[in-house]
RODO-2510 file (C-alpha; in nm, 4 decimals, decimal comma):
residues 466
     n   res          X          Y          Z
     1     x    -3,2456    -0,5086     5,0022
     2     x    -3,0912    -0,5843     4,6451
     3     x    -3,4285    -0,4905     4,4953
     4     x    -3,4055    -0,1353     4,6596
     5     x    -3,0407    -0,1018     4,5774
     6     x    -3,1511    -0,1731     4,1928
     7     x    -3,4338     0,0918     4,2396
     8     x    -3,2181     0,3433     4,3719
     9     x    -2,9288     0,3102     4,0870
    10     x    -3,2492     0,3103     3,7936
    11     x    -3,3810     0,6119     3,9587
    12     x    -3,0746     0,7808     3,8979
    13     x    -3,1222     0,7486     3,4983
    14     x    -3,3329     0,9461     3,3541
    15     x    -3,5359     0,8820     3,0062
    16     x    -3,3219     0,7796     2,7174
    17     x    -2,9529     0,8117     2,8998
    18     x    -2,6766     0,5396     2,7856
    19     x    -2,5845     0,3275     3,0604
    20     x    -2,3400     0,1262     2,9103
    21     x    -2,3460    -0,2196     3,0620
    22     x    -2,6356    -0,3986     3,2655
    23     x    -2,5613    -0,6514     3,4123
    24     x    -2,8988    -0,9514     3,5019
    25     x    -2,9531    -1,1699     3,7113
    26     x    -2,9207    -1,4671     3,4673
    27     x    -2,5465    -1,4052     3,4419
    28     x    -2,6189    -1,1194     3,0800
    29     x    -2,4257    -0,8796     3,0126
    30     x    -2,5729    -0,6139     2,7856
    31     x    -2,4110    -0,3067     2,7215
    32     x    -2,5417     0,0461     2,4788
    33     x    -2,8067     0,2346     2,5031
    34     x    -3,1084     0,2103     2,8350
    35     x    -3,4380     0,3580     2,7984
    36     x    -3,7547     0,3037     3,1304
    37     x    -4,0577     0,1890     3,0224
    38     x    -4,2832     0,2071     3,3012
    39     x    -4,1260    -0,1408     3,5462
    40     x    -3,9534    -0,2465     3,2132
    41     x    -3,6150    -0,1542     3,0355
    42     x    -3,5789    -0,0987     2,6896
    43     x    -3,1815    -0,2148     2,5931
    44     x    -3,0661    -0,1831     2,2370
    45     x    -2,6807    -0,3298     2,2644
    46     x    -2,3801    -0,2393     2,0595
    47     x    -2,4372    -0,4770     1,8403
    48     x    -2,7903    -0,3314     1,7003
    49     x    -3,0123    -0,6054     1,9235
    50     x    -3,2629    -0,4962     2,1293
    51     x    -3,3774    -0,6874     2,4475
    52     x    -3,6504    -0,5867     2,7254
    53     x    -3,5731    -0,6849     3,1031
    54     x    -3,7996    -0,6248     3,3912
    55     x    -3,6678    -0,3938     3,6545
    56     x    -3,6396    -0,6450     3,9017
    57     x    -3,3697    -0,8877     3,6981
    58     x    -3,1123    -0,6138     3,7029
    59     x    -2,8433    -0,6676     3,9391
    60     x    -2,6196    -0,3414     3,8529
    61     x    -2,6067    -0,0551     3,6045
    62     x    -2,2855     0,1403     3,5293
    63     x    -2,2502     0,4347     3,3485
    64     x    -2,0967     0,5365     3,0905
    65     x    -1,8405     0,7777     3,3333
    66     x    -1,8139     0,4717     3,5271
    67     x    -1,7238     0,2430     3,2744
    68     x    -1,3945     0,4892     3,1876
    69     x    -1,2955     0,5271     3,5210
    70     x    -1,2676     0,1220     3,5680
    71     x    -1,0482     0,1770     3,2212
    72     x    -0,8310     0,4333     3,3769
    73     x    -0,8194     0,2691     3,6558
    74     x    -0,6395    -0,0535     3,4867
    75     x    -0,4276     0,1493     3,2484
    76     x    -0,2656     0,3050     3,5162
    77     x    -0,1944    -0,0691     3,7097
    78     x    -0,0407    -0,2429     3,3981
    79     x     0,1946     0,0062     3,2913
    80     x     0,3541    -0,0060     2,8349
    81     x     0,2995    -0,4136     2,8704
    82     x     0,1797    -0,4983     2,4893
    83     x    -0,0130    -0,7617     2,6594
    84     x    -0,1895    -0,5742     2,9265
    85     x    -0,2724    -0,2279     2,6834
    86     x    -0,4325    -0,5756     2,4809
    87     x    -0,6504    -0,6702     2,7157
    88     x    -0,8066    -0,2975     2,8020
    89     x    -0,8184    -0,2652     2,4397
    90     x    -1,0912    -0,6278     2,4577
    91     x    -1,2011    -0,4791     2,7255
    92     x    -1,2737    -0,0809     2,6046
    93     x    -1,4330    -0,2992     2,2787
    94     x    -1,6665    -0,4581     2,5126
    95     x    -1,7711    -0,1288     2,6935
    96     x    -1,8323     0,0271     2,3602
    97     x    -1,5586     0,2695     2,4546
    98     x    -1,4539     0,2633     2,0755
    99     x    -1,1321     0,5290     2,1293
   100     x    -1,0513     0,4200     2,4297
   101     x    -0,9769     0,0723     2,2555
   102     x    -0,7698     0,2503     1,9766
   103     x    -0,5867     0,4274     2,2357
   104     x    -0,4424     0,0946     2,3518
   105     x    -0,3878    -0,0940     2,1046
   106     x    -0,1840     0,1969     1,9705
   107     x     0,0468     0,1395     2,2820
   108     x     0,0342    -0,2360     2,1970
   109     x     0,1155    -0,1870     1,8210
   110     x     0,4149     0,0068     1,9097
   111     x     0,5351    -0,2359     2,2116
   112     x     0,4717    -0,5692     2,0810
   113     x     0,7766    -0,7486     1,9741
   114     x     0,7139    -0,8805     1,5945
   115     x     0,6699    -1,2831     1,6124
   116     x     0,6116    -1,3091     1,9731
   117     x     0,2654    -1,4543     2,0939
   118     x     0,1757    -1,1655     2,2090
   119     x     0,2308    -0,9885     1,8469
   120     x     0,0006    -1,3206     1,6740
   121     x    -0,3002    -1,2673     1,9458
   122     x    -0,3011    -0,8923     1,8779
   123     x    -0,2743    -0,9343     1,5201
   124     x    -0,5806    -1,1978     1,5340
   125     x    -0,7665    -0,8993     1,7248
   126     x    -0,7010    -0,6262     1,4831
   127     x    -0,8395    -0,9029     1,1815
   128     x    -1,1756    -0,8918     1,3660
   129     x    -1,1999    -0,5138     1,3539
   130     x    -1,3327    -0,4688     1,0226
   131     x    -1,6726    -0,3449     1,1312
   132     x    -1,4537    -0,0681     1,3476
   133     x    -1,2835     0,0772     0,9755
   134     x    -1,5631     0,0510     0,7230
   135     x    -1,9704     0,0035     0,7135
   136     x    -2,0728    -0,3579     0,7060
   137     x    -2,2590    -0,3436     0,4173
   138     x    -1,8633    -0,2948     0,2569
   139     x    -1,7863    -0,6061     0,4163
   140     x    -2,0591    -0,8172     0,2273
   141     x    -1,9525    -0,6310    -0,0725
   142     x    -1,7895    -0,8435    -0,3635
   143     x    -1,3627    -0,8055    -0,3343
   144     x    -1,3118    -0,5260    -0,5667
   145     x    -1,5181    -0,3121    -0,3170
   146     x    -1,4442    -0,4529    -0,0516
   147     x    -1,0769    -0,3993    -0,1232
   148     x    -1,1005    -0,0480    -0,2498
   149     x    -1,3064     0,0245     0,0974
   150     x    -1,0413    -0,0758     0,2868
   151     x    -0,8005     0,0904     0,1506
   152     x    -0,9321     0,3882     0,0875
   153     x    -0,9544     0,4220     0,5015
   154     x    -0,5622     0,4860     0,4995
   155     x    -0,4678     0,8396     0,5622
   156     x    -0,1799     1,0430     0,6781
   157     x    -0,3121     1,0783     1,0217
   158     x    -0,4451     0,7070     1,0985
   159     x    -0,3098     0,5725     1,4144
   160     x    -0,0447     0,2571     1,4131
   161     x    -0,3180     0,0404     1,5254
   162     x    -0,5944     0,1639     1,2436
   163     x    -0,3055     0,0921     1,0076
   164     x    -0,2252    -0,2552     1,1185
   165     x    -0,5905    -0,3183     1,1570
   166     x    -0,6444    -0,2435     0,7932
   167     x    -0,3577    -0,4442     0,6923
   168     x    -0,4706    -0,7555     0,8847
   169     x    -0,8291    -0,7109     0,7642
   170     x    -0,7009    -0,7248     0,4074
   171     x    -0,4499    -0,9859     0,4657
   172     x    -0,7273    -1,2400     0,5820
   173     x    -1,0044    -1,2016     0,3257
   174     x    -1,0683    -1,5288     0,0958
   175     x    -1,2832    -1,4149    -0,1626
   176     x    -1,1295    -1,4557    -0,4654
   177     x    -0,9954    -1,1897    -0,6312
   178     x    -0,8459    -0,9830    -0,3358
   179     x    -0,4613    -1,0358    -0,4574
   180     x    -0,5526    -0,9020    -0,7816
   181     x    -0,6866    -0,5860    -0,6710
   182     x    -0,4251    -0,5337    -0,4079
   183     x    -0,1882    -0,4843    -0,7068
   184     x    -0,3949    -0,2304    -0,8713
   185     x    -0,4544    -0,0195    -0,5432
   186     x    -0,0921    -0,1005    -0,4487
   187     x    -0,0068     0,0848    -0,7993
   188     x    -0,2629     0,2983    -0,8465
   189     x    -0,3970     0,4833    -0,5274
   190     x    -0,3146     0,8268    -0,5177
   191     x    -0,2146     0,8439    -0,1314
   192     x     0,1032     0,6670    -0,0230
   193     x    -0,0183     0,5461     0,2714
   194     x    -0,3322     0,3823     0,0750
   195     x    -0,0286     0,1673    -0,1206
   196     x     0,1667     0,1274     0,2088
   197     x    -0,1480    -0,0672     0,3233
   198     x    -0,1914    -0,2235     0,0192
   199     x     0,1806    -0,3800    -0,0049
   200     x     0,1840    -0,5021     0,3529
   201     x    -0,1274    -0,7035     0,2849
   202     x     0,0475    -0,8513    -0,0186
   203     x     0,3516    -0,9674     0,1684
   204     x     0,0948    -1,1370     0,4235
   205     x    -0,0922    -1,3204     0,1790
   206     x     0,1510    -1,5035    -0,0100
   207     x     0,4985    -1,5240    -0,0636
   208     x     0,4261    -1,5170    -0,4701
   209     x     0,3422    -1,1535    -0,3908
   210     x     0,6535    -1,0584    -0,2520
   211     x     0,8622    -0,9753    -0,5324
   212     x     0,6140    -0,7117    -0,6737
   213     x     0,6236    -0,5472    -0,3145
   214     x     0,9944    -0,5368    -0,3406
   215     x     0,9778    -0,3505    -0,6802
   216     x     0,7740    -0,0506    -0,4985
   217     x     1,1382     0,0196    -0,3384
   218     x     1,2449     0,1395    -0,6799
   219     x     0,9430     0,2540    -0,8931
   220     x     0,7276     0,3946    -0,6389
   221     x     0,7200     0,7846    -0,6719
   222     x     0,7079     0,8350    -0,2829
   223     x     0,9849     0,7950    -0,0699
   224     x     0,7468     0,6935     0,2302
   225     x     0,6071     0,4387     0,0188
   226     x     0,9929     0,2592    -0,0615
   227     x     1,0701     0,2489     0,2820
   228     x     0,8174     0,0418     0,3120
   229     x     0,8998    -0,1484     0,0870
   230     x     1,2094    -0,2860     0,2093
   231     x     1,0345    -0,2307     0,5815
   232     x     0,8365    -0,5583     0,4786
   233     x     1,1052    -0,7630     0,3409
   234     x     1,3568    -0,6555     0,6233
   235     x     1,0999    -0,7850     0,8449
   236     x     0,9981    -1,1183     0,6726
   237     x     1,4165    -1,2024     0,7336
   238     x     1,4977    -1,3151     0,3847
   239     x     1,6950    -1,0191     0,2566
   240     x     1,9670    -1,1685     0,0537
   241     x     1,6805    -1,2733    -0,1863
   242     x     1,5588    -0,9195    -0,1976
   243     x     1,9163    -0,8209    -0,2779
   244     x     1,9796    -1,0259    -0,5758
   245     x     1,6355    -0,9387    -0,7378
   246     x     1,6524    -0,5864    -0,6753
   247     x     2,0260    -0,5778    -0,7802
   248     x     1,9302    -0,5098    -1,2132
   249     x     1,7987    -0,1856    -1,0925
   250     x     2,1863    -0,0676    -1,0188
   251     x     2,2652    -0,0755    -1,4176
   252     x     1,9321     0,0794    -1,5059
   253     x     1,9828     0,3630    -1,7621
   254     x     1,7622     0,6018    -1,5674
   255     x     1,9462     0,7227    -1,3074
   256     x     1,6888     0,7883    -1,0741
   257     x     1,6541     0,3934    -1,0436
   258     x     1,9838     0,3718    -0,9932
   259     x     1,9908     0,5563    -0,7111
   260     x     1,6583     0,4412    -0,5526
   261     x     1,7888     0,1180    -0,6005
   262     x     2,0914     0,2603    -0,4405
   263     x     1,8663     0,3724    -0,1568
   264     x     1,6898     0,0654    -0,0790
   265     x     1,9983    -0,1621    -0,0281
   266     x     2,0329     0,1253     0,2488
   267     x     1,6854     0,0842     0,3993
   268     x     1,7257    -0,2776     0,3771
   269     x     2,0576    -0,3239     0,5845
   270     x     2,1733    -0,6069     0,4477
   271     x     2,5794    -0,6155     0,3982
   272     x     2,5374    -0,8815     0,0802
   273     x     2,4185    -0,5509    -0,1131
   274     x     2,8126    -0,4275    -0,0907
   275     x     2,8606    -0,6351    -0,3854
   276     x     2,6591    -0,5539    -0,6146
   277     x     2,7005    -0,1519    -0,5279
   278     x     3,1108    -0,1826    -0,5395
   279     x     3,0465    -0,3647    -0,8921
   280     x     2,8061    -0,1303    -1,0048
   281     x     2,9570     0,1257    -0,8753
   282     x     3,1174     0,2440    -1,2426
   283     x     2,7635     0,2700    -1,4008
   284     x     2,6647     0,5422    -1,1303
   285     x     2,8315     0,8092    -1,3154
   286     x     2,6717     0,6968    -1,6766
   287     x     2,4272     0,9273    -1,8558
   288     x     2,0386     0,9242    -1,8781
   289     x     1,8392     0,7915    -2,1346
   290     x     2,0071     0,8309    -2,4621
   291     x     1,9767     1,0487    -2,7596
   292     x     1,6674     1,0258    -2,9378
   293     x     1,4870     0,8341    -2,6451
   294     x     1,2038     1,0210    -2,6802
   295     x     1,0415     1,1674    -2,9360
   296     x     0,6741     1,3967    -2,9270
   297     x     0,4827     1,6521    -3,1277
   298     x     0,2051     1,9325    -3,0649
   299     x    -0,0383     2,0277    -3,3759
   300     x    -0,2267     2,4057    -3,3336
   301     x    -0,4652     2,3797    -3,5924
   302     x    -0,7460     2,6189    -3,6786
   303     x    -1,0524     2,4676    -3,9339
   304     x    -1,2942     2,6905    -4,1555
   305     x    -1,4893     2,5181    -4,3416
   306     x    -1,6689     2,7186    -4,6959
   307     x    -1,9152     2,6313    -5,0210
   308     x    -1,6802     2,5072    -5,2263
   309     x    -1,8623     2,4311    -5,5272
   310     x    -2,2172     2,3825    -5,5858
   311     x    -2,3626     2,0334    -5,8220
   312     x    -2,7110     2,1228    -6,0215
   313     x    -2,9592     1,8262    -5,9470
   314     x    -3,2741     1,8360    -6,2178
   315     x    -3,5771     1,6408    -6,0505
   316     x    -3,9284     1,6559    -6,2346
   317     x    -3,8227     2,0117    -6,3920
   318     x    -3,6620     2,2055    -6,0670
   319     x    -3,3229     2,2932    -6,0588
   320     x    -3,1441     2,2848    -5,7072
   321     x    -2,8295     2,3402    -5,5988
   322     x    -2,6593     2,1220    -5,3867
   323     x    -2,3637     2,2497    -5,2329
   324     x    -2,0444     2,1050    -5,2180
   325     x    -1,8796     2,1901    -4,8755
   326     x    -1,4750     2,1577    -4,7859
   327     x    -1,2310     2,2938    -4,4672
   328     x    -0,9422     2,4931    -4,4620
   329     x    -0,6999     2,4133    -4,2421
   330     x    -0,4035     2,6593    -4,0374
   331     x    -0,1782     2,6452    -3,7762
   332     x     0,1224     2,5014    -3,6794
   333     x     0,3007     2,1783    -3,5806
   334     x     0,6241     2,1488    -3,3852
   335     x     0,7396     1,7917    -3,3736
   336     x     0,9995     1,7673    -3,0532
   337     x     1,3106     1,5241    -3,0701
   338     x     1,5322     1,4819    -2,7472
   339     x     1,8654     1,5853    -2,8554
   340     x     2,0364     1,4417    -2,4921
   341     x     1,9641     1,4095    -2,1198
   342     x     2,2617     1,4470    -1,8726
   343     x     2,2470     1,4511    -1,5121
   344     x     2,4852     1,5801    -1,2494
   345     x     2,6766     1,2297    -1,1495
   346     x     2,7510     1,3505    -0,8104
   347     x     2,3918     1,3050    -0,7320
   348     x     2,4349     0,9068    -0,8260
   349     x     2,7170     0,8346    -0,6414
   350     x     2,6335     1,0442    -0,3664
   351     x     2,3655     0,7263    -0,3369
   352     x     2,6148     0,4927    -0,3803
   353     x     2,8078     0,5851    -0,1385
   354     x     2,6024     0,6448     0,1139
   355     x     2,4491     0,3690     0,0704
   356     x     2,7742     0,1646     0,0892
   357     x     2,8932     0,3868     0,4625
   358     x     2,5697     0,2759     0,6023
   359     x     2,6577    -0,1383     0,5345
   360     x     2,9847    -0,1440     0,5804
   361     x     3,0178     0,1083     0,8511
   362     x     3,3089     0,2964     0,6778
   363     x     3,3568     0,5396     0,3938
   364     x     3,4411     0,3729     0,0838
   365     x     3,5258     0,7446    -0,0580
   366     x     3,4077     0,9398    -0,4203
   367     x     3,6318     0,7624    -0,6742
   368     x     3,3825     0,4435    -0,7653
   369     x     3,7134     0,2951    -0,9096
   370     x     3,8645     0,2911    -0,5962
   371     x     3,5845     0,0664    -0,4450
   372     x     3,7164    -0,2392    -0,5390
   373     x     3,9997    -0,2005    -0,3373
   374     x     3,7571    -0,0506    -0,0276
   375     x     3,6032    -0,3919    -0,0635
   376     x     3,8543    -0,6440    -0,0437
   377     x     3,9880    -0,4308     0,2493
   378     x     3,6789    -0,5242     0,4343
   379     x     3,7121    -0,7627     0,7021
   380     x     3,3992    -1,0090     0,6203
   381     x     3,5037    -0,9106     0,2039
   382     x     3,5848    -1,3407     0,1495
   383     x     3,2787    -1,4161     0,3362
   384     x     3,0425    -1,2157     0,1604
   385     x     3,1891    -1,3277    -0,1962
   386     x     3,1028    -1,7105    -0,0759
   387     x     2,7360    -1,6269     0,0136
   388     x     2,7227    -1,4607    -0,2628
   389     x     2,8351    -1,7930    -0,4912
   390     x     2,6590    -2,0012    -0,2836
   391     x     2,3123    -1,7884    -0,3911
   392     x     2,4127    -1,7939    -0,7144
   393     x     2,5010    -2,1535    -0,7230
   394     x     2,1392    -2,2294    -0,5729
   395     x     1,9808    -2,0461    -0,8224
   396     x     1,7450    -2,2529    -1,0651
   397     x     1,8654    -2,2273    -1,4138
   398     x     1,7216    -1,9901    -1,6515
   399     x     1,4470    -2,0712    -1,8915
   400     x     1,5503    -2,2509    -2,2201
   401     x     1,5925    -1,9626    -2,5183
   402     x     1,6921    -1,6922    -2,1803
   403     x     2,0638    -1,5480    -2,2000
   404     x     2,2457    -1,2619    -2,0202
   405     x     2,1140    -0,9374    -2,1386
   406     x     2,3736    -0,6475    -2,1845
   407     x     2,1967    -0,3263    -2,1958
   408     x     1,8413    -0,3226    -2,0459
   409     x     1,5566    -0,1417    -2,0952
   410     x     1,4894     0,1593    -1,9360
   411     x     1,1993     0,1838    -1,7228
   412     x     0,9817     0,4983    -1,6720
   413     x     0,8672     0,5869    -1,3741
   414     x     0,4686     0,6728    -1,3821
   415     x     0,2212     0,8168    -1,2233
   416     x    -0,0119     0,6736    -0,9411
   417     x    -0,3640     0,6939    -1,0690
   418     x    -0,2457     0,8680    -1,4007
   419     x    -0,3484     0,4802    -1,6047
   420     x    -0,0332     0,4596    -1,7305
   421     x     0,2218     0,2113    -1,6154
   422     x     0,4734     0,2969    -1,3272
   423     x     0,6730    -0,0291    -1,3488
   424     x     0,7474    -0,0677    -1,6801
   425     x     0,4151    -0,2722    -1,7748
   426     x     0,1575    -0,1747    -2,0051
   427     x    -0,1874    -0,2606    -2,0841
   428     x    -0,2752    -0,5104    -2,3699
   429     x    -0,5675    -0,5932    -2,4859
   430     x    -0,7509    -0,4860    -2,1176
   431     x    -0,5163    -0,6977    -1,8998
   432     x    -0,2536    -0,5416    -1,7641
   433     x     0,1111    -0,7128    -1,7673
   434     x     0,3320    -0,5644    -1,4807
   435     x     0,7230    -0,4986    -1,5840
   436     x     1,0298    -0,6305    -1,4453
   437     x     1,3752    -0,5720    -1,3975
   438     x     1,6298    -0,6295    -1,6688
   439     x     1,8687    -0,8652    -1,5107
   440     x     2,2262    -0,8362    -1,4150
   441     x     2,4771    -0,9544    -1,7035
   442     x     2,4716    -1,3254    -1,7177
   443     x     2,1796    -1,4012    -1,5255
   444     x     1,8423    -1,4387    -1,5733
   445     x     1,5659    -1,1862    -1,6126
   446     x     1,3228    -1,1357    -1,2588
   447     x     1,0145    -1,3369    -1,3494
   448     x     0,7027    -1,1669    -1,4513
   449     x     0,3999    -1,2372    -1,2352
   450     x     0,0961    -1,4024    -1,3713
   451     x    -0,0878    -1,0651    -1,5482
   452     x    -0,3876    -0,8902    -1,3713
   453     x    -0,7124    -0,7474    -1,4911
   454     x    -0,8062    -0,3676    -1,4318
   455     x    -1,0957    -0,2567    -1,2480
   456     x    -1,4334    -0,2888    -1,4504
   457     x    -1,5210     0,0463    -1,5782
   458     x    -1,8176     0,2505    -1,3821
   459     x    -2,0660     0,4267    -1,5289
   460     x    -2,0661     0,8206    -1,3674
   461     x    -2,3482     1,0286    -1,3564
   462     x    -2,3137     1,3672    -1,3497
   463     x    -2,5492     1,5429    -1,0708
   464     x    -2,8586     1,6753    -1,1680
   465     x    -2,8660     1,4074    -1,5023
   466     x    -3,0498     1,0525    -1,5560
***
């Protein structure tokens, strides 16, 4: 009887259809891609392996169709629960049923509650999709590909689960090198969701790392890109310390870091930024970079070069002439000095103070001299002043040599993929030293992390050439 059964369902398939899972007699489960040959079956799985079964091993074939239905069928019994949409998702992988899986663990992304053990199991799943975001021969690849593969998957469009795939793929490589081109990509990539990716695998892979993830929140052109920024560190819990390293950028003299600084204290929710906003609060209103900051010059020039003269050479009784050639030059040359840069300061302590509404929860009103009064009239104002000793207090002392620094350096903000720096670093003999904050008056400067080397430089052919 179980013989004709198995006859009937192979007679249904004709030459070369995809049944997706076979199941044998010996307990196998193969599923991809079924092809008769004569009383055999031709399998070649998911997984590139092929395997021929006689006829009369196979215990059941289901379809592709049927396959979805059974997928439907359990989606629609479990309900939103994170865990269940991650166990369809295993499943759908298993099937083959590749969108059906991202489809669910979409729905598990967004429900899973961050540190519960149903967050770590689907975060260990998304580590093992690699082979689902890029070819495997990227996966072999030595870290600066591998990396730049990776990363390069990022776009606009890609799902929550694609993203946090990508991140936990990149957060779990070991080949050495991987932090160090995180922080180029993280800098450098020209699509902010490319550096999102590359940030969040940062924070994941070592606490070291953190600090230069913060500093996106202020020198990262993109706004998506900030949020991010202090997305991560709101959710690794330890904001206060984000707060005090972040605070220099509030007495920046460009005022756009200023107010981005401004901004992320916002983002970050943390009411031990009041502080620092109340006291810097008078430097909101201060002008741009000053006079003579910058300085830059243009040359048109137009060269013509004539016979000048001629020299008479005598060799073996012939005279020649050997001319003597020269160039004219024309044009013009304007040479450019910045006379001043103002800025409206509405637009500075418009960040201020919203950033300061947001914390507290009331209006601490336009006058920035009046917020020292708006903050001792705060009910947890004593409180905050004692963590804020007590952090201060527990801070290791400065390096020998290292004293308070009264006006800072500007920074400039840069360009993603433009090779020049967009956090105050620069490039020194081929190694790249990333910038850092000036410090608040009377403490000590942010450290500087250990420097990184840029990518190796690739040869490009142009089509058609050798």
């Amino acid at each position: 009887m179980r013989t004709l059964l198995t006859a009937a369902l192979l007679g249904c398939l004709a030459p070369g259809t995809s049944a997706d899972e076979v199941r044998l007699a010996d307990g196998r489960v193969l599923v991809g891609a079924v092809r008769e040959d004569g009383d055999k079956l031709r399998i070649r799985t998911l997984d590139g392996e092929n395997f021929v079964v006689d006829r009369s091993e196979v215990l059941r074939i289901r379809s592709d169709d049927e396959l979805r239905t059974e997928i439907d069928r359990l989606a629609a019994l479990s309900g939103n629960a994170p865990h269940a949409q991650l166990e369809i998702a295993r499943l759908a992988r298993r099937y083959g049923l590749e969108q059906e899986m991202w489809q669910h663990l979409d729905l598990a992304v967004a429900e899973a509650e961050p540190g519960s053990s149903t967050a770590r199991r689907l975060d260990a799943f998304l580590g093992g999709l690699g082979a689902h975001l890029v070819p495997e021969h990227r996966l072999r690849a030595e870290a600066e590909r591998k990396v730049r593969a990776l990363v390069d998957r990022a776009r606009d469009e890609s799902s929550l689960a694609k993203s946090a795939a990508l991140v936990a793929v990149l957060a779990g490589l070991q080949d050495d090198g991987v932090d160090q081109e995180l922080r180029i990509r993280a800098r450098t990539a020209l699509r902010a969701p490319q550096r999102i990716v590359a940030l969040r695998a940062l924070a994941r892979r070592s606490d070291a790392q953190k600090p230069f993830v913060w500093r996106a929140a202020i020198i990262d052109p993109d706004a998506a890109v900030r949020r991010a920024s202090m997305e991560v560190a709101r959710t690794d819990g330890d904001t206060a310390a984000v707060v005090d390293y972040l605070a220099p950028g509030l007495i920046q003299p460009h005022a756009d870091f200023r107010m981005r600084t401004a901004e992320a204290f916002e983002a970050l929710g943390d009411r031990a930024a009041i502080l620092p906003l109340v006291a810097a609060g008078t430097v909101a209103t201060a002008a741009s970079p000053t006079a003579g900051a910058t300085r830059a010059h243009v040359a048109f020039i137009d060269q013509q070069s004539y016979v000048r003269d001629f020299d008479v050479e005598i060799a073996s009784g012939a005279f020649i002439a050997d001319p003597k050639i020269d160039v004219v030059q024309s044009g013009v040359v304007l040479d450019v000095n910045v006379a001043s840069v103002t800025h409206s300061p509405a637009r500075a302590i418009g960040a201020f103070r919203r950033a300061l509404a947001s914390l507290a929860g009331t209006d601490p009103g336009a006058d920035p001299v009046a917020w020292d009064a708006w903050r001792d009239g705060l009910a947890d104002a004593p409180l905050l002043q004692a963590e804020a000793e007590a952090r201060r207090a527990a801070r290791p002392a400065p390096p020998a040599g290292v004293g308070p620094i009264a006006a800072p350096p500007p920074l400039r903000p840069g360009r993603p993929g433009s090779g020049s720096s967009n956090d105050g670093g620069r490039w020194i003999g081929g190694t790249y030293l990333p910038g850092t904050l000036a410090p608040f008056p009377g403490t000590a400067p942010s450290p500087i992390p250990a420097p990184i080397q840029p990518p190796a430089p690739r040869r490009v052919v142009a089509p058609g050439r050798f």
